[in-house]
C-alpha positions as CSV (number, residue, x, y, z in Angstrom):
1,X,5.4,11.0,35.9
2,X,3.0,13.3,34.0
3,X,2.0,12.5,30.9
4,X,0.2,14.3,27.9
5,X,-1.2,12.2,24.7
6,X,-1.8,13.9,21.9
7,X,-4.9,12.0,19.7
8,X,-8.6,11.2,20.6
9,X,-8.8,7.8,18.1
10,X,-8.7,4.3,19.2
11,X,-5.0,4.2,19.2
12,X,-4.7,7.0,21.8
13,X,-7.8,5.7,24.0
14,X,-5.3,2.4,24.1
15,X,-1.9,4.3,25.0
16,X,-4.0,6.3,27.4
17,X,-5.4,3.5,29.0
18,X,-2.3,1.6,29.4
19,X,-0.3,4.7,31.0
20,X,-3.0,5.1,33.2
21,X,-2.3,1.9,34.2
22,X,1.6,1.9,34.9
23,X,2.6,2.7,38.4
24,X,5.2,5.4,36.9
25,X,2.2,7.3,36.1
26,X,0.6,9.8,38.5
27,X,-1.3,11.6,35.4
28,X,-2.3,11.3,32.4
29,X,-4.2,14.0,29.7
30,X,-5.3,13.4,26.3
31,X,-6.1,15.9,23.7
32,X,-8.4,15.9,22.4
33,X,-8.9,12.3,23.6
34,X,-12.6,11.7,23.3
35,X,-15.6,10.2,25.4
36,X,-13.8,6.6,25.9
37,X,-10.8,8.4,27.6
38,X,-12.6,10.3,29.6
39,X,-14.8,7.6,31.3
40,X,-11.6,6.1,32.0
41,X,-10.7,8.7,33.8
42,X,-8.4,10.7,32.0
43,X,-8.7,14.1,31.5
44,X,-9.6,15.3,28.3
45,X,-9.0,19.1,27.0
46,X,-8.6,21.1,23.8
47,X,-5.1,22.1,22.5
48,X,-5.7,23.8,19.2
49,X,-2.5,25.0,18.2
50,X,1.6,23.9,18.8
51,X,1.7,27.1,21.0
52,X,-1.7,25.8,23.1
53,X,0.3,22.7,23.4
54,X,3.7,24.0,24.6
55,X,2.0,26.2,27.3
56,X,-0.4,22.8,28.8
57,X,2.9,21.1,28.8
58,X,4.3,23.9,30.6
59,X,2.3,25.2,33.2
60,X,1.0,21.1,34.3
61,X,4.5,20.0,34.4
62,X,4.1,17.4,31.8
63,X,7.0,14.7,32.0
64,X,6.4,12.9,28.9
65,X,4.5,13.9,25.6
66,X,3.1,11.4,23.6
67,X,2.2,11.7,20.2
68,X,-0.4,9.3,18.7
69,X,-1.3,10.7,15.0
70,X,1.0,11.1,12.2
71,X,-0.7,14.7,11.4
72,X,1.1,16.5,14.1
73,X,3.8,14.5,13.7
74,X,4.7,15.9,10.0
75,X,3.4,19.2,11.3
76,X,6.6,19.6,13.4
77,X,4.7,19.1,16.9
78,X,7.4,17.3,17.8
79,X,9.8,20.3,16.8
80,X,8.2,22.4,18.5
81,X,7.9,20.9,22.0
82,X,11.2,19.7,21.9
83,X,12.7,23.0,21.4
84,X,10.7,23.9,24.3
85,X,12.7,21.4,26.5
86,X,9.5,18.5,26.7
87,X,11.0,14.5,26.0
88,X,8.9,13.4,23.5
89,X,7.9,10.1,22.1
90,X,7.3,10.9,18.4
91,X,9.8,11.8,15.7
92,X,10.5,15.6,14.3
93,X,9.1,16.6,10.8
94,X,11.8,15.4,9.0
95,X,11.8,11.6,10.3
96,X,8.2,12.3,9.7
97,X,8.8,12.6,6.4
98,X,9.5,8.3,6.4
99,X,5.7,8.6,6.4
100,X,4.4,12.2,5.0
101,X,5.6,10.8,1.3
102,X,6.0,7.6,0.4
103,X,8.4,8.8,-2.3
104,X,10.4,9.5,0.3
105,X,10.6,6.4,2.3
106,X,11.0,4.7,-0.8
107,X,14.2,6.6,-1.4
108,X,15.3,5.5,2.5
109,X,14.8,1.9,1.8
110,X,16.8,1.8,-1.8
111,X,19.6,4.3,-0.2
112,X,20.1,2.2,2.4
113,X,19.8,-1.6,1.3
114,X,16.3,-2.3,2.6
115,X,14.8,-4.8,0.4
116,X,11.5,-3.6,-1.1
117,X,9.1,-4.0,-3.6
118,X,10.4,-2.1,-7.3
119,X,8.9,1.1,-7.8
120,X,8.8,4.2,-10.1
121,X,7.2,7.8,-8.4
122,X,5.3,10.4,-10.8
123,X,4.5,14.1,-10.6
124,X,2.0,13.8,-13.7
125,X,-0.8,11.4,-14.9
126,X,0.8,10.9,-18.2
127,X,4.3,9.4,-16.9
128,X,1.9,7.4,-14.3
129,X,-0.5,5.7,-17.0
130,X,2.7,5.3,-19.4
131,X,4.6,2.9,-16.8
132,X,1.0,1.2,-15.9
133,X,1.1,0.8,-19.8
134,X,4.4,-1.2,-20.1
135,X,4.3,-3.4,-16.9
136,X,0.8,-4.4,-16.8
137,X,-0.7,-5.6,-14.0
138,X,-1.7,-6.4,-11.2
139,X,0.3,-3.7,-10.0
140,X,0.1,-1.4,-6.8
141,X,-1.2,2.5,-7.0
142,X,-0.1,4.9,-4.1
143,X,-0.8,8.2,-3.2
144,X,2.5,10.1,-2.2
145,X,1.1,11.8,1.1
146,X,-1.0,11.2,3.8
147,X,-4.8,9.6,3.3
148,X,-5.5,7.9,6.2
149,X,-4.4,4.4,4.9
150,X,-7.3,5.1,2.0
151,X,-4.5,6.2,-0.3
152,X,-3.2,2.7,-1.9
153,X,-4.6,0.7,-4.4
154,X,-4.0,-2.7,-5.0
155,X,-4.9,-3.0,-9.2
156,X,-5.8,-6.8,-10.3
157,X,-6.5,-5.1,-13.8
158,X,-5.1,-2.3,-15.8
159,X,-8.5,-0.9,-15.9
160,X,-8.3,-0.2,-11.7
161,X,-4.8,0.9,-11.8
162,X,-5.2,3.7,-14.3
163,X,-8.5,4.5,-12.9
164,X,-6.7,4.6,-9.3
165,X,-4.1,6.9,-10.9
166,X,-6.6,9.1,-12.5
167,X,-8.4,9.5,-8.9
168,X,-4.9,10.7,-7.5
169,X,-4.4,13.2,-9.8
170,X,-8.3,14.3,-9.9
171,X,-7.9,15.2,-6.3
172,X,-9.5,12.2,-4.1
173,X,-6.9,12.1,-1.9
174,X,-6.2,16.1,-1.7
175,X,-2.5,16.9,-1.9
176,X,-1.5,13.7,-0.9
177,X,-2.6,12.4,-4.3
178,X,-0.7,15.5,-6.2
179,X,2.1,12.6,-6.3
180,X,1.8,8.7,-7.1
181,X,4.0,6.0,-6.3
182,X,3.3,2.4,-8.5
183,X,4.8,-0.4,-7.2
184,X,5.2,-4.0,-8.7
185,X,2.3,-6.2,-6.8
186,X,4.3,-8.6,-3.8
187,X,2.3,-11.9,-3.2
188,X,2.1,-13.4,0.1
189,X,0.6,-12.1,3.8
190,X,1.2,-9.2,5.4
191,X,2.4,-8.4,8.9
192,X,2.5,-5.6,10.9
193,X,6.5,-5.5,13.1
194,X,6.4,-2.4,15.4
195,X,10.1,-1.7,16.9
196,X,11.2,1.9,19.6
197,X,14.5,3.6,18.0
198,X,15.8,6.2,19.8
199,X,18.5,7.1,17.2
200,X,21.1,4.4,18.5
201,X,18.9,1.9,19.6
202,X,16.5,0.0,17.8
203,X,14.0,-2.4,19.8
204,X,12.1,-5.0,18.3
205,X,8.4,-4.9,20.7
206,X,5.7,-7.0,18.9
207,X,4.1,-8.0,15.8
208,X,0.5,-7.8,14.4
209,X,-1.6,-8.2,11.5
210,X,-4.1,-6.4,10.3
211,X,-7.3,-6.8,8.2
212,X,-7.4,-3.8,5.4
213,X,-10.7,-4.9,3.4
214,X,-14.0,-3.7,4.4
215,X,-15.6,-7.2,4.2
216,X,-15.2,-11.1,5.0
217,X,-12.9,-13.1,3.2
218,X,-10.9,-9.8,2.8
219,X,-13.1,-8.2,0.2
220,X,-14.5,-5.0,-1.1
221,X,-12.1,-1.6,-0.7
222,X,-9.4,-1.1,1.5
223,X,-10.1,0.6,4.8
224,X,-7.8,2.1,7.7
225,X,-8.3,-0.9,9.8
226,X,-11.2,-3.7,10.2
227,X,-9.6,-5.7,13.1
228,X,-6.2,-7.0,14.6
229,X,-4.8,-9.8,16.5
230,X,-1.0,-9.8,18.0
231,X,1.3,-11.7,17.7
232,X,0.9,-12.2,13.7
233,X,2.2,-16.0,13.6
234,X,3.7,-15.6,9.8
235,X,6.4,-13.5,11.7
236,X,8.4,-16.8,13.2
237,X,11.8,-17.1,14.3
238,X,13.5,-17.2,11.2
239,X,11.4,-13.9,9.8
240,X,12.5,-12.4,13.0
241,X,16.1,-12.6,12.5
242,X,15.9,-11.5,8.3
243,X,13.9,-8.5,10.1
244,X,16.4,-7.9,12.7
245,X,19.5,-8.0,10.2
246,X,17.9,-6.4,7.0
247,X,15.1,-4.0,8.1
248,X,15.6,-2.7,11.1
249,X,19.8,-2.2,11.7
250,X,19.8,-1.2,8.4
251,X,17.0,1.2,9.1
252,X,18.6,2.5,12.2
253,X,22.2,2.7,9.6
254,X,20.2,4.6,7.3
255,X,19.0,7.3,10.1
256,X,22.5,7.8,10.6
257,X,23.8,8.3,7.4
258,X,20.9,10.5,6.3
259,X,21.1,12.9,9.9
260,X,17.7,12.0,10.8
261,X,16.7,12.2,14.5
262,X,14.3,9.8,15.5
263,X,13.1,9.2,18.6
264,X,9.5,7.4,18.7
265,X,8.1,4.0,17.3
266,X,8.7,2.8,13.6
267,X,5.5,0.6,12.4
268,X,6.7,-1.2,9.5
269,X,4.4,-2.8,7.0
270,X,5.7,-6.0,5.5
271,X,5.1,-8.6,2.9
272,X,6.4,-11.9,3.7
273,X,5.8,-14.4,0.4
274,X,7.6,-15.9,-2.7
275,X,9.9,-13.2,-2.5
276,X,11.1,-13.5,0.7
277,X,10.7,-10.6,3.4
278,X,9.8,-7.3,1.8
279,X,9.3,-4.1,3.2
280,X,5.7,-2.2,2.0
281,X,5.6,1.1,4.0
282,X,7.0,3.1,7.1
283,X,4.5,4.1,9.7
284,X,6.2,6.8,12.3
285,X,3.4,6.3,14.9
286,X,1.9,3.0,16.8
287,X,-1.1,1.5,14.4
288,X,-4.7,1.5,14.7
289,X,-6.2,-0.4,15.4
290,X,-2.9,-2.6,15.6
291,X,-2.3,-0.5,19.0
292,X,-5.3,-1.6,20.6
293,X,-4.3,-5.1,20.5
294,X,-0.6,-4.5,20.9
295,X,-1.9,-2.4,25.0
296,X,-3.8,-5.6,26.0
297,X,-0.1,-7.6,25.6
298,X,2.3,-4.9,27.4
299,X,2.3,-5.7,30.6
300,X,4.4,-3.2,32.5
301,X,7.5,-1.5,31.8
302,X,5.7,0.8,28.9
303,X,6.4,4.6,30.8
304,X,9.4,3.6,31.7
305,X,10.3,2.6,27.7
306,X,8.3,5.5,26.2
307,X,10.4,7.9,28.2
308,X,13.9,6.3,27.8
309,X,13.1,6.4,23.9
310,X,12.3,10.2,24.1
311,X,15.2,11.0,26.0
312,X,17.9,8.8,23.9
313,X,18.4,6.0,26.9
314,X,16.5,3.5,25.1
315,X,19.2,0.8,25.7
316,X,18.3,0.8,29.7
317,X,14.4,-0.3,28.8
318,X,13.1,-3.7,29.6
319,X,9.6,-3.6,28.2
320,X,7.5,-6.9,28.9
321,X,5.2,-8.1,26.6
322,X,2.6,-11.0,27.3
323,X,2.7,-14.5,25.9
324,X,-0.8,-14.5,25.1
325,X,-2.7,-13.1,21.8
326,X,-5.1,-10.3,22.0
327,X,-7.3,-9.8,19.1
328,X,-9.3,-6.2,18.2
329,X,-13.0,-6.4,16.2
330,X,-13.6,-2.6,14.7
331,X,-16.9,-2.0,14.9
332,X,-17.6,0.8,12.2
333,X,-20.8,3.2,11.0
334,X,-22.9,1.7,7.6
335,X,-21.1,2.8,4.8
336,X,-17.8,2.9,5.7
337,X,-15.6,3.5,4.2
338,X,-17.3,5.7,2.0
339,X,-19.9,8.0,3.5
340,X,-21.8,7.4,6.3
341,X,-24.7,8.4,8.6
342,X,-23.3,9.6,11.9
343,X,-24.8,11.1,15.1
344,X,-26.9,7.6,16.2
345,X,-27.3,6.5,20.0
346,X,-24.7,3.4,20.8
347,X,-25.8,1.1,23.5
348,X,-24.8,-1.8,25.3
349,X,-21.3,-0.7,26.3
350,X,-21.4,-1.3,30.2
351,X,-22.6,-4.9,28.9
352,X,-19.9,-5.1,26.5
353,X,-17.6,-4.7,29.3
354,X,-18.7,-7.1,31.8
355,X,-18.2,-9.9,29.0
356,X,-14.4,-9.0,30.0
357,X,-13.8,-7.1,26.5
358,X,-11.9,-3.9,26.6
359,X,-14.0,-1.5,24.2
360,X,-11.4,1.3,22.7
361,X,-13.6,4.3,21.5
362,X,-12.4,5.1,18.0
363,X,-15.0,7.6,16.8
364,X,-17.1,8.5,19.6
365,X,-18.6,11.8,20.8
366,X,-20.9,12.8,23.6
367,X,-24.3,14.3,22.8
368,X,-27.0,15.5,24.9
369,X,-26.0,13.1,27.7
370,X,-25.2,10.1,25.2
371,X,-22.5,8.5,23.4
372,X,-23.0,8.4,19.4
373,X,-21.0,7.7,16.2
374,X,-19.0,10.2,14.6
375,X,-16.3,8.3,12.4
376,X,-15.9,5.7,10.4
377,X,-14.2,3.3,12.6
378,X,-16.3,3.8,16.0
379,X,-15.2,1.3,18.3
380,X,-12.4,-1.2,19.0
381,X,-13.6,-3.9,20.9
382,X,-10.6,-6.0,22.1
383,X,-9.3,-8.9,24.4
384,X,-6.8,-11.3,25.4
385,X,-7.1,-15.0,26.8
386,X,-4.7,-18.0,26.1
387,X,-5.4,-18.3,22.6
388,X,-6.7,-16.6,19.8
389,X,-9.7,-18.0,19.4
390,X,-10.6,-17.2,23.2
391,X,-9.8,-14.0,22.8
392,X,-12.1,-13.9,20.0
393,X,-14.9,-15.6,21.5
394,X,-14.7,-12.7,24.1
395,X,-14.4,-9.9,21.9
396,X,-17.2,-10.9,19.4
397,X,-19.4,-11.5,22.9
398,X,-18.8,-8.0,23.5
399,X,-19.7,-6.2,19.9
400,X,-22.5,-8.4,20.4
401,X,-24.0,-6.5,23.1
402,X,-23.6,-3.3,21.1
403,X,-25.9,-1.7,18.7
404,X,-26.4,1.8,16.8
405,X,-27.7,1.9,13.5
406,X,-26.2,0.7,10.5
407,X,-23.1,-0.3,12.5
408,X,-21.0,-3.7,11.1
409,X,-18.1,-5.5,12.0
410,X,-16.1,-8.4,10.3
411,X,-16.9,-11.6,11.3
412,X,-13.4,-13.4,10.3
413,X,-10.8,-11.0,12.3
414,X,-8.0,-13.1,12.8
415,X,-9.3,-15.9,10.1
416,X,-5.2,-16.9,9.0
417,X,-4.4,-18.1,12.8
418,X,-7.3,-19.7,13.4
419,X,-6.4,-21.6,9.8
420,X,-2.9,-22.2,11.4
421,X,-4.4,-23.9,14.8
422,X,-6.7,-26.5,12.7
C-alpha cells in the first residue's frame, strides 16, 4: 500500500519510519516531513492547502492518509479527503473537537460517566478569578483551545493561578486562551494510555509516560514533551481493567450517543492517585514525543491496523507490540521553552546512530548543505533493549555524540521506573 503522512515533527518522522518498515508498505510520503524523513528515505513534498492535499492523494494513488498533527485535524483535513473517497486514520473536525476545546471534552467526559477531575469553564477573566477566589489553590488553569501542550498551568499558589488566568485572557495563547477551563488539582502520576477506535471498536495499544517540565526533578515550566519511556509501569493490571470498563467503553458509548465519527487514535491523559483513575485530557492524534517511543515497540501488524481503523474493520487487526521498554531523550534548543536561538550546525548524528539509538528529527531543517535547529524540541533520540535502563544507557550514549549550541536534554527521563526496579 501507498501511504501519505501528513506532519514533519518527531511524531511523524516515527510513524513514517515505521510504515516504511512494514512489508504492506510499497510507499511512503510525508508532508512536509522534514530532513530526518527524508534521509530515511521517504519522500518529502509541500502540500499547502486541503485541495493540494486531495489532488497528491489522487493523482499517486495514495491507499492510506495519515494524519500526525491535531491542526489539520480540527481544520477538517480529515473532511475533506474523506469526502474525496481517501481512508483515513484521523478523526473529522467534529471528533476533533475532543481536543480543539477542552470545554468541550470536558462536557464528553461528564455526559457520559467518565470520571474526571471537577471543573468550571469561563468566557471572562472576572467569572475566572472569582472561582480561583472561592476554591483556593493549588488548582489547575487551562486554556480552552489548542497551544501546543503550553496552554495548562498547574497553580501551587493563588498568586500563579490568577496570573495564569490573566495570561489567557491577555492573549498568550492566542484564541485558544479566549476561553479557560480551571480544574481542581489531582495528586498522583500521570500516564499516557493510547487506544485505535474506529467507531465500534475500541483497542487498547500501549501506555507511556511522559516528562512535561523543562528540568530535572520535574522542575521549571511545562513544555510539550522532555522525554518518554513505554510501557508506563503505574498502568498495571488492575489500572488496565478500571481503564477498559470506565474510560474507554464508555468513551466509545459516548461517541455513539453524541453521533460522532471517529476513526483514528484517542491519546488519553490520565492521573492515577488518591483518587483513583481520572481522566485529564483527550488527545485525537498519537503523542510526541510519546510516539517515538511507542514505533520502537510495534513490531509489525501497524499498516495493516492503521488501515482497518480508517476503513471501520478495526475488529480484524492484530497489532503486536514488543515486551521490551523503549525510552525517548528530547534534545531541545537553549531557551526552550521560551525563545530560543535557532539556525546552529548539529553534529554527531551518524555517530549517534552507530551507538544503536534511533534519532527522530523533531525540529530540523536543511541549510546550505547542513542540518540545523529550527524548533524547540529538535531531536528525539530513542531506543529499546530489555530494560529501561538499557535502553537508557543507549539513548543518553547517543545525545552524547550530538552537539549544536545551547542545546540540553534532561538527564532523569524515565526517573519513576528506574525508582520502581531499585
Amino acid at each position: 500500500m501507498k501511504v501519505l503522512v501528513i506532519g514533519g515533527g518527531g511524531r511523524e518522522h516515527a510513524l513514517s519510519w515505521r510504515l516504511k518498515n512494514d512489508p504492506q508498505v510499497s510507499a511512503v510520503f510525508a508532508a512536509p516531513g522534514n530532513p530526518g524523513i527524508a534521509a530515511d528515505g521517504i519522500s518529502c513534498l509541500e502540500l499547502k492547502t486541503h485541495e493540494a492535499t486531495v489532488a497528491f492523494a489522487r493523482a499517486e494513488k495514495i491507499d492510506l492518509v495519515v494524519i500526525g498533527p491535531e491542526i489539520p485535524l480540527c481544520a477538517g483535513l480529515g473532511d475533506d479527503l474523506r469526502a474525496a473517497g481517501f481512508p483515513v486514520f484521523g478523526p473529522g473536525a467534529k471528533g476533533a473537537q475532543l481536543e480543539g476545546s477542552k470545554a468541550f471534552a470536558k462536557d464528553f467526559m461528564v455526559r457520559h460517566g467518565i470520571p474526571t477531575a471537577a471543573s468550571g469553564t469561563f468566557d471572562d477573566e472576572a467569572s475566572a478569578l472569582a472561582f480561583i477566589a472561592k476554591n483556593g489553590a493549588p488548582i489547575v488553569v487551562k486554556a480552552d483551545g489548542l497551544a501546543a501542550g503550553k496552554g495548562v498551568t498547574v497553580a501551587m499558589t493563588e498568586d500563579e493561578a490568577v496570573a495564569a488566568v490573566k495570561d489567557c485572557f491577555a492573549g498568550a495563547f492566542g484564541a485558544a486562551g479566549h476561553r479557560v477551563l480551571i480544574e481542581e488539582f489531582l495528586d498522583g502520576e500521570e500516564a499516557s494510555l493510547f487506544a485505535l477506535c474506529d467507531g465500534e471498536t475500541i483497542l487498547h495499544l500501549a501506555t507511556a509516560q511522559d516528562h512535561k517540565r523543562v528540568g530535572d526533578g520535574d522542575t521549571g515550566p511545562n513544555t510539550g514533551g522532555m522525554g518518554t519511556y513505554s510501557p508506563a509501569p503505574v498502568c498495571d493490571a488492575a489500572v488496565d481493567a478500571i481503564c477498559e470498563r470506565e474510560v474507554l467503553s464508555r468513551f466509545l458509548a459516548g461517541l455513539k450517543a453524541d453521533g460522532l465519527e471517529f476513526r483514528g487514535v484517542i491519546f488519553i491523559g490520565l492521573m492515577i492517585g488518591s483518587k483513583g483513575v481520572r481522566l485529564l485530557e483527550f488527545n485525537v492524534r498519537f503523542g510526541d514525543p510519546e510516539t517515538q517511543s511507542l514505533m520502537m515497540r510495534w513490531k509489525s501488524g501497524m499498516a495493516d491496523a492503521l488501515l482497518k481503523t480508517a476503513t471501520g474493520k478495526l475488529k480484524d487487526a492484530k497489532p503486536v507490540f514488543s515486551d521490551e521498554p523503549a525510552v525517548c531523550v528530547v534534545l531541545a534548543s537553549g531557551g526552550y521553552p521560551g525563545d530560543y536561538a535557532k539556525g546552529f550546525p548539529i553534529s554527531g548524528l551518524e555517530a549517534a546512530a552507530a551507538t544503536g539509538a534511533k534519532v527522530f528529527h523533531a525540529g530540523t531543517a536543511l541549510k546550505d548543505g547542513q542540518i540545523v535547529n529550527t524548533g524547540g524540541r529538535v531531536l528525539g533520540v530513542t531506543a529499546s533493549a530489555p530494560t529501561v535502563r538499557q535502553a537508557l544507557d543507549i539513548a543518553y550514549r547517543g545525545v552524547d555524540k550530538i552537539s549544536w549550541q545551547g542545546a540540553f536534554c534532561r538527564r532523569d527521563i524515565a526517573w519513576r521506573s528506574l525508582a520502581r526496579e531499585k
